[in-house]
C-alpha distance (Angstrom), angle and dihedral (degrees) to the residues before:
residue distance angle dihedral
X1 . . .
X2 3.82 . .
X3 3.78 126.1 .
X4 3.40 114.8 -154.5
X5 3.90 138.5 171.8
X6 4.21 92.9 -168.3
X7 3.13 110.7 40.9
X8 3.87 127.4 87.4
X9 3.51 122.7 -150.2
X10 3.98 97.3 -157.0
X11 3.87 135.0 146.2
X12 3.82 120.7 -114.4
X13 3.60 127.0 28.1
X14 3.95 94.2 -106.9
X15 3.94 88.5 62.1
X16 4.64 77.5 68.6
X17 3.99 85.6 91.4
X18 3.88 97.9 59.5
X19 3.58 78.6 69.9
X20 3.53 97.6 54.1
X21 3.71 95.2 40.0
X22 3.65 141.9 -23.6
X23 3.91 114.6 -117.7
X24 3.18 129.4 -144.0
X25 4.16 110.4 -40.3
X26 3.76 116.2 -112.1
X27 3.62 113.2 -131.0
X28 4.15 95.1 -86.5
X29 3.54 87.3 49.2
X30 3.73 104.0 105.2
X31 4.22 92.6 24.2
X32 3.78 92.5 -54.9
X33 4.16 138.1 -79.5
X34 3.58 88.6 -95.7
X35 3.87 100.6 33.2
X36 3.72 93.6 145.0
X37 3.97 126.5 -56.0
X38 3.74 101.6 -58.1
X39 3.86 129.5 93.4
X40 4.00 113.0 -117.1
X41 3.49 111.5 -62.7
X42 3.84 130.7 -88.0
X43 3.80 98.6 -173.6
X44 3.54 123.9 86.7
X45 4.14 118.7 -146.8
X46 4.01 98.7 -112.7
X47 3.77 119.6 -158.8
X48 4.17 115.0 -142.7
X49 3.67 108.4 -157.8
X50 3.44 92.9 -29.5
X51 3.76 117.2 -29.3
X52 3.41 141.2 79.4
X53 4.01 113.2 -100.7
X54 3.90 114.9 -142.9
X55 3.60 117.3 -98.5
X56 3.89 116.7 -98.7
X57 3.74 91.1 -101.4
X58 3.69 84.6 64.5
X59 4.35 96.3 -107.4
X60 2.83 114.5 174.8
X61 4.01 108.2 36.0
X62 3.84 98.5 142.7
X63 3.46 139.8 25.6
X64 3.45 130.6 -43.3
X65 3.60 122.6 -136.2
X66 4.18 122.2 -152.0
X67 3.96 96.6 -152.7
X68 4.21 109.3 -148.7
X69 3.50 111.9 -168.3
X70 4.37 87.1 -153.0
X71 4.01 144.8 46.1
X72 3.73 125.6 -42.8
X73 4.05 86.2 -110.8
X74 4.16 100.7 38.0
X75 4.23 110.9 105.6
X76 4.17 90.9 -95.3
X77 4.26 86.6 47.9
X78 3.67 90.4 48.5
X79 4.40 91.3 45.3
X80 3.88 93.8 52.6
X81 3.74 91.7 49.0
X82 4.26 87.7 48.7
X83 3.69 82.9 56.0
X84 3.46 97.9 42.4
X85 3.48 88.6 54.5
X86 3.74 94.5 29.2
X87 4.39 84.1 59.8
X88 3.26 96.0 61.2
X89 3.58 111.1 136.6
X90 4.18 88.1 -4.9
X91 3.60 93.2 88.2
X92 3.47 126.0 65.9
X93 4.26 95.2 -149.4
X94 3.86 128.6 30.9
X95 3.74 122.8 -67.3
X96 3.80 112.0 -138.3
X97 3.76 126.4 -163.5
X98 3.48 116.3 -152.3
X99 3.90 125.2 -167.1
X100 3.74 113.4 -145.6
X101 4.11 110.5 157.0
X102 3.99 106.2 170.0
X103 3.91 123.2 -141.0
X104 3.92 76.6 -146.2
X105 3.70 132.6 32.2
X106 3.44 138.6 -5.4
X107 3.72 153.8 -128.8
X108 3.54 100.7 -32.1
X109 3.98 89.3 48.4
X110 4.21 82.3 46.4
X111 3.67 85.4 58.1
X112 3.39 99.8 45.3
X113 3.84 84.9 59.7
X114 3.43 100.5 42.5
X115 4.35 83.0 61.7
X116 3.77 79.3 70.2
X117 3.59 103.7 55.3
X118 3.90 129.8 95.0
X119 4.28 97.6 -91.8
X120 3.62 94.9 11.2
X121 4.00 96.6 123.2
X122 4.04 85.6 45.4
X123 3.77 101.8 56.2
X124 3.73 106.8 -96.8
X125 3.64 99.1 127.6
X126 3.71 118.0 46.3
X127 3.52 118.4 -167.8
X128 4.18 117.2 -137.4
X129 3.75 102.6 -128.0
X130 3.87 132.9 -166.0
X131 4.03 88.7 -141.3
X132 3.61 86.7 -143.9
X133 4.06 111.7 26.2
X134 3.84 76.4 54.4
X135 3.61 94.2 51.0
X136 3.62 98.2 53.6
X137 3.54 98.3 36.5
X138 3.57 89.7 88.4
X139 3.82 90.0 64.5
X140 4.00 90.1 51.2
X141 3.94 87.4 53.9
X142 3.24 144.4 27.2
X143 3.70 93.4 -109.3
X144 3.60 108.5 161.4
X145 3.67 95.9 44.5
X146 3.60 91.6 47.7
X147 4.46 95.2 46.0
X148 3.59 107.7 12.9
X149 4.14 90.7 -116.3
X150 3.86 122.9 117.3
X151 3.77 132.7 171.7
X152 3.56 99.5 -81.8
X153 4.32 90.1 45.2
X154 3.93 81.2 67.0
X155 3.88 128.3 75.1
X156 3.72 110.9 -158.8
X157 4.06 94.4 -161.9
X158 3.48 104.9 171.7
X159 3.99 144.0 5.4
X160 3.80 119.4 -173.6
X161 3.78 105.1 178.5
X162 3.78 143.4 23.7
X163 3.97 138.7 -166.2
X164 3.55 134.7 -161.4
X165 3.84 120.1 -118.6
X166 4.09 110.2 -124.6
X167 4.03 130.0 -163.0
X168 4.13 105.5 -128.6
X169 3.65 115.6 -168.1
X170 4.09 133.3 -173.6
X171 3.50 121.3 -83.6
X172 3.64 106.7 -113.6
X173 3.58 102.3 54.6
X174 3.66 127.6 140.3
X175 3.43 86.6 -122.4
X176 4.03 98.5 61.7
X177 4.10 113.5 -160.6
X178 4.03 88.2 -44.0
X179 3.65 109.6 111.3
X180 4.10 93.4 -169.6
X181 3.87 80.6 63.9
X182 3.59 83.2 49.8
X183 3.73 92.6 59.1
X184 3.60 95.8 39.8
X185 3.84 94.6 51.2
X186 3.91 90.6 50.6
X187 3.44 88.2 46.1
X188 3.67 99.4 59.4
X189 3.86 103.0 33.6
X190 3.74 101.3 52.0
X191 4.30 113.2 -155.8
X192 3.69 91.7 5.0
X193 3.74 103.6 103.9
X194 3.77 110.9 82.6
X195 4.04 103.8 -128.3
X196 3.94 105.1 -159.7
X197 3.92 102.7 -176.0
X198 4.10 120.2 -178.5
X199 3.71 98.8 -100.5
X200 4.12 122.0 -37.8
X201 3.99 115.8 -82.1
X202 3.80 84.7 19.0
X203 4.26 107.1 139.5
X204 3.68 92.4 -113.2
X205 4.06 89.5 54.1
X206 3.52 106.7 46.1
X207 4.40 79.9 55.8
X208 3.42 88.7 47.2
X209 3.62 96.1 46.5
X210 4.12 86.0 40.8
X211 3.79 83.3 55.1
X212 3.45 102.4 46.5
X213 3.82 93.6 49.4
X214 4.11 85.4 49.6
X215 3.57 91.0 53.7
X216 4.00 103.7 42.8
X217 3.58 96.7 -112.6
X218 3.54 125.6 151.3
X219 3.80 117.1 -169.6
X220 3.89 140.5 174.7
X221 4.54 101.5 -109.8
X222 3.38 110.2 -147.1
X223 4.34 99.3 169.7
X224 3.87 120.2 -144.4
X225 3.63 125.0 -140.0
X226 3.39 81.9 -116.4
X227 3.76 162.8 -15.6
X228 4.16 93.1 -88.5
X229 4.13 88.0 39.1
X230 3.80 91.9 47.5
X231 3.57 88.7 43.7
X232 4.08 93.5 55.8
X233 3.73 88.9 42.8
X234 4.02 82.5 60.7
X235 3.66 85.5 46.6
X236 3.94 95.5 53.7
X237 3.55 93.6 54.0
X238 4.09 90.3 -120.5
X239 4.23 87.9 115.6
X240 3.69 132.6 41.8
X241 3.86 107.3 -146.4
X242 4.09 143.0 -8.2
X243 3.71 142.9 -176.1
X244 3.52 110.6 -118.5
X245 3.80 143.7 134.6
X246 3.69 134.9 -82.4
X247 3.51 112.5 -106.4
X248 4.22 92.3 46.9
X249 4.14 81.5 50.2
X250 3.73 85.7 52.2
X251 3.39 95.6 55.8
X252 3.62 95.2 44.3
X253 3.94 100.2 45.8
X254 3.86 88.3 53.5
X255 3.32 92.6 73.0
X256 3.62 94.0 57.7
X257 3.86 95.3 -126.0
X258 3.82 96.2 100.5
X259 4.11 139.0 38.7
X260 3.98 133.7 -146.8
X261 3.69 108.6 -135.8
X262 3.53 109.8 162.8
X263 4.09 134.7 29.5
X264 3.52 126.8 -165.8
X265 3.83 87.4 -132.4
X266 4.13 131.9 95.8
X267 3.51 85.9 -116.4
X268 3.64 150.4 63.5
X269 3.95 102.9 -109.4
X270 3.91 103.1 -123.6
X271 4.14 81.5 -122.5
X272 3.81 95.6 67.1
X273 4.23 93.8 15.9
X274 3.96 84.5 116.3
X275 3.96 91.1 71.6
X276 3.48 110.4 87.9
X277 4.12 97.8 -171.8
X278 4.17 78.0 48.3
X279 4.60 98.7 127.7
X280 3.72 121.6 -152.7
X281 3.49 130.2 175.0
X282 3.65 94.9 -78.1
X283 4.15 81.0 80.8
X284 3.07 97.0 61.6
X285 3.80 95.9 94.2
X286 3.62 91.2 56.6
X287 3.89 84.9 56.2
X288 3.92 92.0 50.8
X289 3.67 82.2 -119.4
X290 4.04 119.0 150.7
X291 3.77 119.4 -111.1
X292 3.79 115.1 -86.2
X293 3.46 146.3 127.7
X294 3.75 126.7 -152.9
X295 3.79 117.8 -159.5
X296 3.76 141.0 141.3
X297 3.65 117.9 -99.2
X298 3.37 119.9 -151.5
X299 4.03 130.3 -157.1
X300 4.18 133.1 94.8
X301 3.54 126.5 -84.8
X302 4.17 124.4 -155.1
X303 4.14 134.1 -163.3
X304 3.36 106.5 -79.2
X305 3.84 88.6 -126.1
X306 3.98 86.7 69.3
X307 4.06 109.4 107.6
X308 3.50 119.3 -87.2
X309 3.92 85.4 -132.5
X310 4.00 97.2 54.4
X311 4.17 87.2 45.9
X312 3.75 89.3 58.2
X313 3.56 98.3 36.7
X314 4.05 81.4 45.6
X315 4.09 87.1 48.7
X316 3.93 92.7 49.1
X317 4.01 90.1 53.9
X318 3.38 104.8 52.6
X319 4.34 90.8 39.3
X320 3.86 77.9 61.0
X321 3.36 91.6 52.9
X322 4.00 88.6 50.3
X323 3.56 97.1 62.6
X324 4.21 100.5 48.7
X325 3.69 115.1 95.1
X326 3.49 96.2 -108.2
X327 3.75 95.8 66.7
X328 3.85 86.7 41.2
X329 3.66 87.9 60.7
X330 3.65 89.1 67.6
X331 3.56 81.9 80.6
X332 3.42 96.7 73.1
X333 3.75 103.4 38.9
X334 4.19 102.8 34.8
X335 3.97 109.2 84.2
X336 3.56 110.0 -121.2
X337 3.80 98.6 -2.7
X338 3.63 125.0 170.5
X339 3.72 111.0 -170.8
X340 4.14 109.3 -146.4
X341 3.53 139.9 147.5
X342 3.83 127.6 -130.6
X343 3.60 122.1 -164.6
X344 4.23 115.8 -132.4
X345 4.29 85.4 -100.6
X346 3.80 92.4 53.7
X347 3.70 97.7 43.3
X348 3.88 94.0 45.6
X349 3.70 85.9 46.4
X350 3.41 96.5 51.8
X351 3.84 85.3 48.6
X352 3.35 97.5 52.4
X353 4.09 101.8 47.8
X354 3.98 91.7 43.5
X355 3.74 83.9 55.5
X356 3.78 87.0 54.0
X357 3.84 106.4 40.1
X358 3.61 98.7 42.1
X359 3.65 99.3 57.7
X360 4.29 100.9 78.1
X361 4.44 76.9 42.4
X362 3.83 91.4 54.0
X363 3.77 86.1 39.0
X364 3.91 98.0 50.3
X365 4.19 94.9 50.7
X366 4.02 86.7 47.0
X367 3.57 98.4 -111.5
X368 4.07 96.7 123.0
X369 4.03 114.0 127.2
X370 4.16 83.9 -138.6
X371 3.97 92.3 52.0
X372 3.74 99.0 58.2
């Protein structure tokens, strides 16, 4: 685990100036020009020994509902019940988690929903967002046909952790725990290696398949239903590699019929840091590869109509929450975790330029909505 207040966690190398600087805000960058009727606000959420006081317009005055688009026990199930717990005397009403995985869809057809709901335009329902799985999603899909919600209908006000995405492969390979042997093997028997990625257009597939293309590897696909099916299917011994995250590697490695090689990360994640052949993104100059680094990003995102005042007051609750020892526990039991705050500019920024670099990516490995 690292916890870090510099550095970014973000997909594609253009996403290296946020660091730097922050351009111009979009619209939704600071809650949005049209983020419900009032002008931006004046008040500032105030704590009184310890929790947050409602807002003089009364928000919030019921409960408040973290929306995960997933299971009870996947990564974004687990965060809302941190908070939950982490809220605990923070939050002046009850914080609700609510499970709602899809069979079709996601977050942005989530949020669409949640427009419809009793307290929906005020803030009650926040939406647990992958900043940038969300982001590109609408490139996957036609998303804003299909719900009525683009990018700049969605304010992405917060994110409080991120994760590298790793590539976990079976035990017995000819390649052992050495991803350079990786490489090389790919390299020299074209469509032989078995790629099993956690459903097609997922986020950890299109950086596999951005990977793969970087590195001259040809494999044989064969998608999963998912990242936990793929992961088992690594397990068995029926598929040589996928792109997956962390915490489903975790689970997978500890049985001792799989191996992390590779994480999208500079660095060695202190859970695999005893490999030495382990690669990271610091290789990827050795590989001719372009600087990037593919990750999830994780934080809530709200209609853009919601006000400005609620989104900050929203923002200040769960940055609370960040800094009690029960989120800061995550540390120690979230695979790869690095705990770090972005501010409702950097996260819609971050939103906003994934949105716009990934599209000739998505494009190039044939994943495009328009191109199929």
């Amino acid at each position: 685990m690292t916890t870090s207040k510099s550095r970014r966690l973000i997909s594609l190398s253009a996403i290296a100036l946020l660091t730097a600087c922050v351009q111009e805000a979009s619209p939704q960058a600071s809650g949005g020009a049209d983020a419900g009727s009032e002008p931006a606000a004046d008040v500032e959420p105030e704590f009184v020994d310890g929790e947050l006081q409602p807002l003089p317009d009364g928000f919030p005055d019921m409960p408040i509902t973290l929306v995960s688009v997933d299971e009870a026990g996947s990564l974004d199930g687990v965060y809302a019940r941190t908070l939950d717990e982490a809220l605990n005397g923070i939050s002046p009403v009850d914080i609700i988690v609510s499970d709602e995985p899809r069979a079709e869809g996601g977050t942005v057809n989530t949020l669409a929903d949640v427009k419809t709901r009793d307290g929906g335009l005020e803030g009650y329902f926040p939406v647990i967002t992958s900043i940038g799985g969300t982001a590109t999603d609408w490139h996957v899909a036609p998303l804003e046909e299909e719900t009525g919600v683009g990018i700049d209908d969605v304010n992405f006000f917060i994110s409080t952790e991120n994760y590298p995405w790793v590539v976990m492969t079976r035990t017995d390979a000819p390649w052992g725990a050495s991803f350079a042997e990786f490489v090389e093997y790919g390299r020299e028997n074209p469509g032989e290696l078995r790629y099993i990625p956690g459903g097609v257009g997922s986020g950890t597939d299109i950086a596999g398949e951005w990977l793969l293309a970087n590195l001259g590897i040809e494999v044989n696909k064969i998608p999963a239903a998912d990242r936990q099916a793929a992961a088992a299917i690594i397990g068995s011994g029926e598929g040589d590699f996928t792109m997956t995250q962390p915490e489903v590697a975790a689970t997978t490695t500890q049985t001792g019929r799989a191996e992390v090689i590779f994480a999208t990360s500079q660095d060695v994640p202190e859970e695999w840091a005893d490999n030495p052949d382990f690669g990271t993104a610091a290789d990827y100059e050795e590989y001719g590869i372009p600087e990037a680094t593919w990750g999830t990003v994780l934080g809530f995102m709200l209609p853009v109509e919601v006000p400005e005042s609620h989104a900050q007051w929203l923002f200040a609750l769960f940055e609370a929450a960040m800094e009690t020892d029960i989120y800061q526990q995550r540390g120690e039991t979230q695979a790869g975790i690095n705990i770090e705050l972005l501010s409702t500019e950097e996260a819609n920024q971050l939103a906003d330029t994934l949105y716009e670099e990934s599209e000739p990516i998505i494009r190039d490995i044939g994943l495009h909505f328009e191109d199929n």
